[in-house]
C-alpha positions, -999 to +999 in steps of 0.1 A: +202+186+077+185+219+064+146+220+058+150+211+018+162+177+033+138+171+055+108+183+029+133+155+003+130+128+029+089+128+039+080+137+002+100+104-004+083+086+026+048+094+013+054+083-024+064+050-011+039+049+010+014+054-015+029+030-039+035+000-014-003+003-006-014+011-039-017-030-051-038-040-017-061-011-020-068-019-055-074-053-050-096-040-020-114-017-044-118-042-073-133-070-051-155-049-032-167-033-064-175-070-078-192-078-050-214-049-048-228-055-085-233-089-074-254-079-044-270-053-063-285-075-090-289-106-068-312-086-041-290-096-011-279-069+012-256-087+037-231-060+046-210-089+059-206-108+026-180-084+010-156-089+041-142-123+032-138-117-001-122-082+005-094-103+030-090-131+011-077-107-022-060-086+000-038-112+015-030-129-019-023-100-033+005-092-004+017-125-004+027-121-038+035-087-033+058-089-004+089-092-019+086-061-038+077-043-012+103-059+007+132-043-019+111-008-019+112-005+015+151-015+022+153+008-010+135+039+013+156+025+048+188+031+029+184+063+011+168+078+047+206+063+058+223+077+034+205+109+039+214+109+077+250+101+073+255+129+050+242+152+075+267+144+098+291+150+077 
């Protein structure tokens, strides 16, 4: 396995990476950003009020993401393989 490989396989690894978290970290952003306003023109500062919120949308949003990322990631496992086996070769 020669260093174009390598620099293949991580470029790979953090392009999935990015795009398996992309949908929680939206949803993350999106809500927190909602919240904020909602703070901002209601007068309350409780730091702790975004935090539910935030959780709750992040774990629907991975429940009905998970098998998606599910197939992206076996997709990623098997092309790492694949990669490996060749270099044996």
């Amino acid at each position: 396995m020669n260093t174009m490989e390598v620099a293949t396989i991580m470029r790979d690894l953090l392009l999935t990476a990015l795009v398996l978290t992309l949908p929680s970290v939206a949803a993350s952003l999106l809500v927190g950003g909602v919240i904020s306003v909602l703070q901002t023109v209601t007068s309350i500062q409780e730091q702790t009020l975004s935090f539910a919120p935030r959780i709750i949308a992040v774990a629907v949003v991975v429940m009905f993401t998970l098998p998606w990322s599910l197939r992206m990631a076996m997709g990623f496992t098997s092309r790492v393989i694949y990669h490996m086996l060749e270099a044996v070769r």
